[in-house]
C-alpha positions in Angstrom: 25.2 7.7 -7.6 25.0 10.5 -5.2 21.8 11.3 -3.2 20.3 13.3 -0.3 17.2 11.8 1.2 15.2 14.5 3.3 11.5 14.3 4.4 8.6 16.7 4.4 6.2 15.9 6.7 7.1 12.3 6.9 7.2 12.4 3.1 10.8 11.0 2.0 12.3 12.5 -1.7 15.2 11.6 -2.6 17.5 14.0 -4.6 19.7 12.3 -6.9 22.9 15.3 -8.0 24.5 12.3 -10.5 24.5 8.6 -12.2 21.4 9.4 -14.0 20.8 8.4 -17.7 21.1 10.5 -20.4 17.9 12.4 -21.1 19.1 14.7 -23.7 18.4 18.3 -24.0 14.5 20.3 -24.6 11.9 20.6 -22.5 10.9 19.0 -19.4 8.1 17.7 -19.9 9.6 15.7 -23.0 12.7 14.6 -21.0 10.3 13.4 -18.3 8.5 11.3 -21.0 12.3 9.5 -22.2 12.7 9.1 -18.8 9.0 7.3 -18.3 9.3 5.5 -21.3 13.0 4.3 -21.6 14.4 4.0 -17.9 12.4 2.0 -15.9 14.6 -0.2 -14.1 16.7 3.2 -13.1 13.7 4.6 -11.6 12.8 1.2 -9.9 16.7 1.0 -8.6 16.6 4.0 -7.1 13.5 3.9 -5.0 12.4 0.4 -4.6 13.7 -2.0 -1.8 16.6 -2.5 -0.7 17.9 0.7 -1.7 14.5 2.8 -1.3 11.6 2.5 0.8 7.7 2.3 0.5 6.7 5.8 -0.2 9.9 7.7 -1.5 9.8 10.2 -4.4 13.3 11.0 -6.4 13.9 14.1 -7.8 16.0 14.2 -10.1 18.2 17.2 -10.7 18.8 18.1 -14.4 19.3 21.1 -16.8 16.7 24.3 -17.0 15.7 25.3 -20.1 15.2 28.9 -18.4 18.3 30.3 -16.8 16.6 31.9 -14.5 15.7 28.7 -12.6 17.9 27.7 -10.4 17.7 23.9 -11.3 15.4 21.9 -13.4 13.6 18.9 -11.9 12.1 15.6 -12.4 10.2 13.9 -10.1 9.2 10.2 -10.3 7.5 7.7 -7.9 7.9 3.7 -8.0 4.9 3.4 -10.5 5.3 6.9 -12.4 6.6 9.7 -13.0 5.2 12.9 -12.4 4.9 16.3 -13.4 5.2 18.1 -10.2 5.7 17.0 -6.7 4.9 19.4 -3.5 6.5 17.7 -0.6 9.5 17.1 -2.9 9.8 20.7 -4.1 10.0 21.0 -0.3 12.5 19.0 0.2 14.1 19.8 -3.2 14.5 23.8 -1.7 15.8 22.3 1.5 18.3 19.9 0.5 19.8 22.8 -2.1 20.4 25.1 1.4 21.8 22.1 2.9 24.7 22.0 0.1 24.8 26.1 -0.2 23.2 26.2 -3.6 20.4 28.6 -2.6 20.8 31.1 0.3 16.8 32.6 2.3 15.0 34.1 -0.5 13.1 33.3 -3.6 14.6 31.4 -6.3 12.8 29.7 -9.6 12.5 25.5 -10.6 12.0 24.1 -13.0 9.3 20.9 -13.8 8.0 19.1 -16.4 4.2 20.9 -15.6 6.1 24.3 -15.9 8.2 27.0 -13.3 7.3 27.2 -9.9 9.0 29.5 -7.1 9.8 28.5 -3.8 10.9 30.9 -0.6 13.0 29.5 1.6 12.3 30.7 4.8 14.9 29.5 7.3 17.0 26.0 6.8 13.8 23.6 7.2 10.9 26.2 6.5 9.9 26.6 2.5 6.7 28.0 0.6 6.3 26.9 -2.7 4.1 29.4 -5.2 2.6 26.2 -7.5 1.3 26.0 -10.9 -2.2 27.6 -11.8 -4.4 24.9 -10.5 -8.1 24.5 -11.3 -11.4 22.2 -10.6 -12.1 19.9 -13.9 -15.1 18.3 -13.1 -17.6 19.1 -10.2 -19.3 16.5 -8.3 -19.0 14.0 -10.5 -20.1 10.2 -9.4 -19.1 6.7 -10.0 -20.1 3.6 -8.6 -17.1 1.8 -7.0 -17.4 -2.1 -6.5 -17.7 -3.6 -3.2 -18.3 0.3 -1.7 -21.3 1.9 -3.2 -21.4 4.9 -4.9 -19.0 8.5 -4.4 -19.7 11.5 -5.7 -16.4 14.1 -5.7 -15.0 16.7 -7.7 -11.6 15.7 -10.0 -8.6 18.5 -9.7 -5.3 19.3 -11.5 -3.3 21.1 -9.2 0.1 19.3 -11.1 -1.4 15.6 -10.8 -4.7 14.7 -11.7 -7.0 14.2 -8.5 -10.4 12.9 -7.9 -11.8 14.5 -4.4 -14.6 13.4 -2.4 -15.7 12.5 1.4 -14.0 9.8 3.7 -16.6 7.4 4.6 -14.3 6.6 7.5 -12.7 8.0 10.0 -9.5 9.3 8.3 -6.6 8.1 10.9 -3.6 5.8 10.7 -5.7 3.0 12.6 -7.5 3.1 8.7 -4.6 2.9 6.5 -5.5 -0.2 4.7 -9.0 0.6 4.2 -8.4 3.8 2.9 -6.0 2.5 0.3 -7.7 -0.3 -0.6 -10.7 1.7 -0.8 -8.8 5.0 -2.9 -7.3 2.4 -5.0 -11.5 1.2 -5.8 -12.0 4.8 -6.7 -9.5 5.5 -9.0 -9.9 2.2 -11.0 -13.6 3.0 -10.7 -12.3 6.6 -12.3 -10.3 5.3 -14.8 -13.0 2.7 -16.2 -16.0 5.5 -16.4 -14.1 7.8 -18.6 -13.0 10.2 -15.2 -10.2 12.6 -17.4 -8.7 15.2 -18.0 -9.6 17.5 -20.8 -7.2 15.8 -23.2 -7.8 12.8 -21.6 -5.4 12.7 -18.3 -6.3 9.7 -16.0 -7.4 10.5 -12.4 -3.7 9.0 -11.0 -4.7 10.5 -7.3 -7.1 9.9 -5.4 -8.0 12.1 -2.0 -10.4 10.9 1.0 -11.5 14.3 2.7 -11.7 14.1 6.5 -12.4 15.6 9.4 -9.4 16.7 11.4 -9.5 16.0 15.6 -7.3 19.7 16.0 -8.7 22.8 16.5 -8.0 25.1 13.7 -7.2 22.6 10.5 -9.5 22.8 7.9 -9.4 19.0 7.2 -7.6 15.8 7.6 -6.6 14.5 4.0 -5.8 10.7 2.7 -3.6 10.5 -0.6 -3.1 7.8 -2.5 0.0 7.9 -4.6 0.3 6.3 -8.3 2.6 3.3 -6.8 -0.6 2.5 -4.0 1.4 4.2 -1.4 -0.6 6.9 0.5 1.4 10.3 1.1 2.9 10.7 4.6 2.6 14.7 4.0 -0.7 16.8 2.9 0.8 16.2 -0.5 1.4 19.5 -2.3 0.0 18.9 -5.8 -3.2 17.6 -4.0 -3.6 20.3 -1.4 -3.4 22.8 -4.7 -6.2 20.6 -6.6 -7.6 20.8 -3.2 -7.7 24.4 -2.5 -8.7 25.0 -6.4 -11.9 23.0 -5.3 -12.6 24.9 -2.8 -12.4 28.1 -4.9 -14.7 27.2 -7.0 -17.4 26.8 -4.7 -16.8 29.8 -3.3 -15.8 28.1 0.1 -12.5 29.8 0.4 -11.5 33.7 0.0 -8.2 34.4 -2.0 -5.5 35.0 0.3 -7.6 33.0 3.3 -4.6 30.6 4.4 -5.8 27.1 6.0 -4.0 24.2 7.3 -4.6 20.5 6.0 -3.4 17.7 7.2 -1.8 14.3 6.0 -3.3 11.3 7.8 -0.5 11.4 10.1 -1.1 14.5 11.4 2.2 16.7 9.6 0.4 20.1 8.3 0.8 22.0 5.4 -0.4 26.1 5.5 -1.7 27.0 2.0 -3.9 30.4 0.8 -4.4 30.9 -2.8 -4.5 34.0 -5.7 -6.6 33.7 -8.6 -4.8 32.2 -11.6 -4.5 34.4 -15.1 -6.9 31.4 -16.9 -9.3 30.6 -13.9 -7.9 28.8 -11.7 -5.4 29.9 -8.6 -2.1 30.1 -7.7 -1.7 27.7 -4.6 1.0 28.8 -2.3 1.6 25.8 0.3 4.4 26.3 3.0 5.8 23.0 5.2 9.0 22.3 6.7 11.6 19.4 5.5 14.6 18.0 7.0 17.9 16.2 5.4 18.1 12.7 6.7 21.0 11.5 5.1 23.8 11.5 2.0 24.9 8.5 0.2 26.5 6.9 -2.8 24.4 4.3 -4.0 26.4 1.1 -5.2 25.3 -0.9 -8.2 27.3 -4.4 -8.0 26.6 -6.4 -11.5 26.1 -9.4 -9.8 24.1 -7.8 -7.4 20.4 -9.6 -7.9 18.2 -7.2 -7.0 20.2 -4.5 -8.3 17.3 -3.4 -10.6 15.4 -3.3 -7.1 12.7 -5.8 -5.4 9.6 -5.8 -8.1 
């Protein structure tokens, strides 16, 4: 199986070009569900330890439907898979300059949660143009065991995201007790009937910080479905995050911001209202190619299925 591993803002993806199952022909979105439902221990080969690494996304390159997309996509994590990915858009863009697929401009891809367009400014240097994004429910609370109760907004912005207010200082010194605590929320989410409109789980969660630069509008924690929190601003929550702020009127259209990951790596984004109520988040980040490799699968190998 070939792959290019690249990182955006610390964010690893994984681009598989081949060795993939056969997910047939149709849309996305129903190729991503064979691929949830029937290829598990592919997904978990690819991205769990040894051969992956706490944190990776794949991408998986396969067949538009619309020609005018340059490839089709399908991301998935260690525990899911997803609809859209920001930081692996990011890198997606990045790693096709890297083998001469796309050139500087503006080119189409394709995802299960529909098109989105990416401008690739220089080699490392992309801004993807997301999905409409919107607020689902405002300040909605649950009571979380062992914490107290949080009151936050839930957001699709490609991922389904419940929002609300660090209670601690959102810094890599609090890793653990932000995910332990954003894993509270989201089961909390899950068990008080926190959904979608057709009943989406909350499968994000984001603690809202305050950020120690001058100029960032926030410092952001993700957790990730697999538990692992998001190295970059993560894209798909940045848009849920910027659809927030819309909504309550804290942020002009066009007004671009910076938010941060909880490692510091920054993510510019400014948004145009959407054609059904919600906006068009446009995030821009840099990614770099780390490394290409064929990845071996021995039969006798016995954790060629990957470390569970």
């Amino acid at each position: 199986m070939h792959v290019i591993d690249s990182h955006t803002g610390g964010m690893p993806t994984r681009v598989i070009l081949d060795g993939s199952p056969d997910l047939g022909s149709g849309p996305l979105c129903v190729r991503a569900e064979t691929l949830s439902r029937a290829h598990s221990e592919f997904c978990n080969s690819v991205l769990l330890e040894p051969r992956g690494q706490p944190g990776m996304v794949a991408a998986l390159l396969v067949e538009p439907v619309d020609p005018e997309c340059v490839t089709g996509v399908i991301y998935f994590d260690a525990d899911a898979v997803l609809g859209m990915c920001g930081h692996g858009t990011i890198g997606l863009a990045v790693t096709l300059a890297h083998l001469g697929r796309i050139d500087v401009g503006t080119h189409k891809i394709e995802t299960p949660a529909g098109i989105v367009t990416v401008e690739l400014h220089d080699a490392n240097t992309v801004s993807v143009t997301n999905i409409e994004s919107r607020r689902i429910h405002h300040a909605v609370s649950v009571e979380v065991k062992g914490h107290g109760s949080f009151t936050g907004d839930m957001a699709y912005g490609g991922n389904w995201f419940f929002i609300c207010d660090a209670p601690i200082e959102v810094s890599t010194g609090n890793i653990a007790a932000l995910t332990e605590l954003s894993s509270a929320i989201r089961e909390a989410c899950v068990q008080n009937g926190v959904c979608g409109p057709n009943g989406e789980a909350v499968d994000h969660v984001i603690l809202r910080g305050a950020s120690p630069n001058v100029g960032s509008f926030s410092r952001n924690f993700v957790l990730c479905p697999d538990n692992e929190y998001d190295r970059s601003p993560c894209g798909t929550g940045s848009s849920g995050f910027v659809a927030c702020l819309a909504a309550s009127g804290q942020l002009a259209e066009g007004t671009e911001i910076v938010l941060e990951s909880v490692i510091g790596s920054a993510y510019t984004l400014s948004y145009r209202n959407g054609p059904t109520g919600g906006v068009i988040p446009r995030i821009t980040g840099q990614a770099y190619v780390m490394a290409e490799a064929t990845l071996l699968f021995a039969t006798q190998d016995p954790f060629k299925a990957g470390i569970t």
